[in-house]
Backbone as a printed PyTorch tensor [residue, N CA C, xyz], in Angstrom:
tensor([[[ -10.8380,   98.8330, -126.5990],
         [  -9.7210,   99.7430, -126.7060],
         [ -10.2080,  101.1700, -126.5370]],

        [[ -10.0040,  101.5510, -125.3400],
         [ -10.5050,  103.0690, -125.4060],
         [  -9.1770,  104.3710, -124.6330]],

        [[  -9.6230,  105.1540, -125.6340],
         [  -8.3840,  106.2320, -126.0450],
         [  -8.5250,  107.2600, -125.5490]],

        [[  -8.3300,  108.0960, -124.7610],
         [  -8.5490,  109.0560, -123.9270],
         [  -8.3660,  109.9550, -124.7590]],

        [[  -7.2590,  110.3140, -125.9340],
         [  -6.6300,  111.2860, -126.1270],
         [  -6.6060,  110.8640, -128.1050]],

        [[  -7.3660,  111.4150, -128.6490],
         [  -6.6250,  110.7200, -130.2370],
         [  -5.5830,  110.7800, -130.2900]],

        [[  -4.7030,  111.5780, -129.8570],
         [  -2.7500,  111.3230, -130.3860],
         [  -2.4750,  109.9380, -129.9690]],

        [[  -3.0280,  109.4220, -128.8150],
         [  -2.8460,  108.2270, -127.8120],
         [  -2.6710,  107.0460, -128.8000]],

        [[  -1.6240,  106.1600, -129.0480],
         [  -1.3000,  104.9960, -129.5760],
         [  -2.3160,  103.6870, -129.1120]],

        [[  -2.2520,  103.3740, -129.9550],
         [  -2.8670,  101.7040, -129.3560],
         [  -2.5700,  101.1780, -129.2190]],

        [[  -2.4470,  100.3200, -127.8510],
         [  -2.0600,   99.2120, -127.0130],
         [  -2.4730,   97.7390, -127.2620]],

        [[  -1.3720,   97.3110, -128.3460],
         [  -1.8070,   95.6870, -128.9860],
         [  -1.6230,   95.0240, -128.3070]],

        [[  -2.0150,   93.4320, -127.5630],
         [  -0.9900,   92.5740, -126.8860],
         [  -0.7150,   91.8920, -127.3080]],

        [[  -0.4350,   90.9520, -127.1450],
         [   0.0640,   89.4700, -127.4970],
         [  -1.7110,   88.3500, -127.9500]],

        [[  -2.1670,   88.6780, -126.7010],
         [  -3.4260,   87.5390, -126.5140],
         [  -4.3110,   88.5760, -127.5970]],

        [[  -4.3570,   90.0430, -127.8330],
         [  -5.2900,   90.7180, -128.8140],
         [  -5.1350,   89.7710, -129.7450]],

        [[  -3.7300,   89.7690, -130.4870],
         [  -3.5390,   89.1270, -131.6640],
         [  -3.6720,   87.8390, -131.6670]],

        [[  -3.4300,   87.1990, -131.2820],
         [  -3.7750,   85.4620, -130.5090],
         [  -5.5950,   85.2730, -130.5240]],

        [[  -6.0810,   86.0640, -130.3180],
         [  -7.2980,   86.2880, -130.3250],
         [  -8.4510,   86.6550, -131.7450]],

        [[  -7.9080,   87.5290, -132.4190],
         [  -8.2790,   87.7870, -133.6630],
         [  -7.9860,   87.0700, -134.6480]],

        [[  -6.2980,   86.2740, -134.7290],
         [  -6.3030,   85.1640, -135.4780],
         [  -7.1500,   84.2330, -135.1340]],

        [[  -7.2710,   83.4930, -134.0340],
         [  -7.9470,   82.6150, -133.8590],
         [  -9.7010,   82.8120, -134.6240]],

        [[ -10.2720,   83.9600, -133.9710],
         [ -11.6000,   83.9950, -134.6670],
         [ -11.6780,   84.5030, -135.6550]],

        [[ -10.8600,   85.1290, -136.4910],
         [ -10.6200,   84.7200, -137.7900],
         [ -10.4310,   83.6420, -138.8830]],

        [[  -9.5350,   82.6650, -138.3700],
         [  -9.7970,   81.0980, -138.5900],
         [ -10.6460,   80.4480, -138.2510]],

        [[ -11.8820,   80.4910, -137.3220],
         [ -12.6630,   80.1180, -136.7820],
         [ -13.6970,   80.6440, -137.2810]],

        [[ -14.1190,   81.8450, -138.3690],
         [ -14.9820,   81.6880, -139.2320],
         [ -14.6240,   80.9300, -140.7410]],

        [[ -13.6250,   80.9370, -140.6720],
         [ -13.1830,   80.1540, -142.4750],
         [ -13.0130,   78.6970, -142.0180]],

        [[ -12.8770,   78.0940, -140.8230],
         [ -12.7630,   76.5290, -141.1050],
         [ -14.3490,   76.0180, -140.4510]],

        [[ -14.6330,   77.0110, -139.4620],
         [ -16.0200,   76.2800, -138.6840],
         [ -15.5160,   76.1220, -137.0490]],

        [[ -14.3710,   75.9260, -136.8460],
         [ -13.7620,   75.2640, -135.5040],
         [ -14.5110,   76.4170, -134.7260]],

        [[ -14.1690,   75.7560, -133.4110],
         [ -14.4030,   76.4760, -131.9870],
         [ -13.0710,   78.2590, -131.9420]],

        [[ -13.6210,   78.9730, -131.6110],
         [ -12.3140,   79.9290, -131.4560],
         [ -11.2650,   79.1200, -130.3280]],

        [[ -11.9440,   78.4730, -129.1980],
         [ -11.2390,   78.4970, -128.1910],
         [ -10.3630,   76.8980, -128.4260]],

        [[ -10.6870,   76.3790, -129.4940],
         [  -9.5070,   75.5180, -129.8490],
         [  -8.4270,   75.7290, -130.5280]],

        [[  -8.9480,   76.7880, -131.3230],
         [  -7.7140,   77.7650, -132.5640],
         [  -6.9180,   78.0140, -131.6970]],

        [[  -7.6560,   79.0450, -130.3210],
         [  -6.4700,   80.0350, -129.8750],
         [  -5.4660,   79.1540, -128.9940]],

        [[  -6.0420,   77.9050, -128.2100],
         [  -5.3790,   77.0440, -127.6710],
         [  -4.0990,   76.6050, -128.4060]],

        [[  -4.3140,   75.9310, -130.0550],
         [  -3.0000,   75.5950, -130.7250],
         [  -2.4350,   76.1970, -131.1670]],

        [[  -2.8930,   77.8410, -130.6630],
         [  -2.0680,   79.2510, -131.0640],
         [  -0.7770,   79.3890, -130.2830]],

        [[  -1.3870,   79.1940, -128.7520],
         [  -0.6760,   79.5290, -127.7870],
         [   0.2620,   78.5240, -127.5760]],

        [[  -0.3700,   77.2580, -127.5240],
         [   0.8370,   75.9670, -127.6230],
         [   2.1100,   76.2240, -128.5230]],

        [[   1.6210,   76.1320, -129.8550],
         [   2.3180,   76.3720, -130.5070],
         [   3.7460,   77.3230, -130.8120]],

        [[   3.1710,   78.3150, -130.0250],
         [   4.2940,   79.6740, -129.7850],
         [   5.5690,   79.1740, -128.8030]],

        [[   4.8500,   78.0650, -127.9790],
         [   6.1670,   77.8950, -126.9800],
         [   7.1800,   77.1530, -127.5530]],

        [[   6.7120,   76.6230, -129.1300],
         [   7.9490,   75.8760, -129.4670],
         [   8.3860,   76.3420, -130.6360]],

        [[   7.6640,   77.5580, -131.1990],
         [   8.4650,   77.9620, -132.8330],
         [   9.4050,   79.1340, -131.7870]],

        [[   9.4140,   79.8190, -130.6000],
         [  10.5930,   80.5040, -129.7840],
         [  12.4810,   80.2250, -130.6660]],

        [[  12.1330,   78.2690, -130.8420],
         [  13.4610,   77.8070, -130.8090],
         [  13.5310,   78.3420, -132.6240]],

        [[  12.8490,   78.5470, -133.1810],
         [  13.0700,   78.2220, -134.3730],
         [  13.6670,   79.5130, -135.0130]],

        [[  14.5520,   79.5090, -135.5690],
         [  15.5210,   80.6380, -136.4840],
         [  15.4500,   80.6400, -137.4770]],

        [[  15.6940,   81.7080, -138.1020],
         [  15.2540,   82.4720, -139.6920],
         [  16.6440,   81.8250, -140.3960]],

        [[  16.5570,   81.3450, -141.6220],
         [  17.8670,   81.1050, -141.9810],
         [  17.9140,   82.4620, -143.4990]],

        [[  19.6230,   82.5910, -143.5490],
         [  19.9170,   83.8800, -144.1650],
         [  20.6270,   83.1040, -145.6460]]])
């Protein structure tokens, strides 16, 4: 992440965060990162459907 300007915001993405969870869980269970982030990403295509109930 590099900032040209300190006022300059930081640019999160999607896969940043997809990424840091994963090797974050991937020091507390032992797993591979690149299996975490795999049932990260799977996973997202089907909680889309899922709604907050009020």
């Amino acid at each position: 992440m590099n900032r040209k300007l300190p006022n300059q915001p930081i640019k999160v993405t999607r896969s940043r965060i997809i990424r840091s969870v994963a090797s974050s869980s991937a020091i507390e269970t032992g797993e591979k990162i690149e299996l975490i982030e795999k049932r990260l990403k799977a996973s997202d295509k089907s909680s889309k459907k899922v709604t907050l109930a009020m």
